[in-house]
C-alpha positions as CSV (number, residue, x, y, z in Angstrom):
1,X,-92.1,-114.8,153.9
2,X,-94.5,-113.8,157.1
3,X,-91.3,-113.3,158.8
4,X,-89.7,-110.6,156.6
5,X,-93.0,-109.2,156.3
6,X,-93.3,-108.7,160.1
7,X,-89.6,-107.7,160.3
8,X,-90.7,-104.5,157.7
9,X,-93.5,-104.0,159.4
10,X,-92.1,-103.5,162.7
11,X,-89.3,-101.5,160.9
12,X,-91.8,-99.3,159.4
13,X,-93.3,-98.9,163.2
14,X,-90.1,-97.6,164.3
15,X,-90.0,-95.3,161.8
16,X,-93.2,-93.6,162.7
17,X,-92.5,-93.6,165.9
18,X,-89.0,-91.6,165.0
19,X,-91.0,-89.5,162.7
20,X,-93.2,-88.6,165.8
21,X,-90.3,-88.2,167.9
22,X,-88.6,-85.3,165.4
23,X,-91.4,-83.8,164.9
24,X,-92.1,-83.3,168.6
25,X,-88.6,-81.5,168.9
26,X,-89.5,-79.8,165.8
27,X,-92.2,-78.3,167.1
28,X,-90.5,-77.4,170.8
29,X,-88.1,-75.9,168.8
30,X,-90.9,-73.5,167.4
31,X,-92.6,-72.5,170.8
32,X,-89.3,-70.6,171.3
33,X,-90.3,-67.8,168.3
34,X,-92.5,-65.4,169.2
35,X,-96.3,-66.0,169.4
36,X,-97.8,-65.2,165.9
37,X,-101.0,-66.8,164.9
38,X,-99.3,-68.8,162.2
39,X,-97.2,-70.5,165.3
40,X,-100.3,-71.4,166.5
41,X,-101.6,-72.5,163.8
42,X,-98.2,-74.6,162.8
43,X,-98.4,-76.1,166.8
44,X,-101.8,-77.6,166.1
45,X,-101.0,-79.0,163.0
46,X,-98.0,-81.2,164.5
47,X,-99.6,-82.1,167.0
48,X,-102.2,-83.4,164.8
49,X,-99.4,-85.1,162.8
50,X,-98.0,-86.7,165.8
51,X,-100.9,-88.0,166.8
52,X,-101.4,-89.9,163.5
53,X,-98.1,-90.8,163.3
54,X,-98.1,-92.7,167.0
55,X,-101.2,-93.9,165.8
56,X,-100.4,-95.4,162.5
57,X,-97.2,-97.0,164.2
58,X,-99.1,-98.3,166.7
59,X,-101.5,-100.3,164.5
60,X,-98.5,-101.2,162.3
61,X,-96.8,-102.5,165.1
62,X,-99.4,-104.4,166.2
63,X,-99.8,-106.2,163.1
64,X,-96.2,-106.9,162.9
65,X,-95.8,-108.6,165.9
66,X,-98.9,-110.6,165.3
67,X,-97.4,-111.9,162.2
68,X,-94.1,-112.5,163.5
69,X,-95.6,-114.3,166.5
70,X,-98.2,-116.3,163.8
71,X,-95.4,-117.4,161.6
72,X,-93.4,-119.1,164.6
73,X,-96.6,-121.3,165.4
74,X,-96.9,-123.6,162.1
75,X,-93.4,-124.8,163.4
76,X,-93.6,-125.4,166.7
77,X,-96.9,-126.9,165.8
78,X,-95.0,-129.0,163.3
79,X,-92.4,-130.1,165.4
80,X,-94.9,-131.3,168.0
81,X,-96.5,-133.2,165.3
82,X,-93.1,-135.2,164.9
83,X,-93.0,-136.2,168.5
84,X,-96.7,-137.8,168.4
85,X,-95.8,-139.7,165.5
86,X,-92.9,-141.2,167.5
């Protein structure tokens, strides 16, 4: 269960990070109109989106691969326990 867990989390990561990613085109795409104070104001507002979406996918990341990496333990730790019993 830890693994599939870990495998949406790290799904979920990616999907922030392509969240960030479109919206960083998104707003490239905007810079190109001319400059109006509600550009400005839309500029500052993704970037303040990206930055909590890198952020966000970061920490979920994170978390994912420490589960994924957790739930591999218990069986090598298993499988060792096998061999001292031998």
């Amino acid at each position: 269960m830890n693994r599939v867990l870990a495998v949406l989390q790290l799904g979920l990561a990616l999907i922030l990070f392509l969240f960030a990613l479109a919206t960083l085109v998104n707003m490239i795409l905007i810079t190109t109109r001319p400059e109006t104070i509600s550009v400005v104001n839309t500029l500052i507002g993704q970037i303040v989106v990206i930055v909590c979406l890198v952020a966000l996918g970061r920490i979920v990341m994170k978390k994912g691969l420490a589960r994924f990496s957790s739930s591999r333990q218990p069986e090598a730790g298993a499988a060792d326990e096998q061999q001292d019993r031998a």
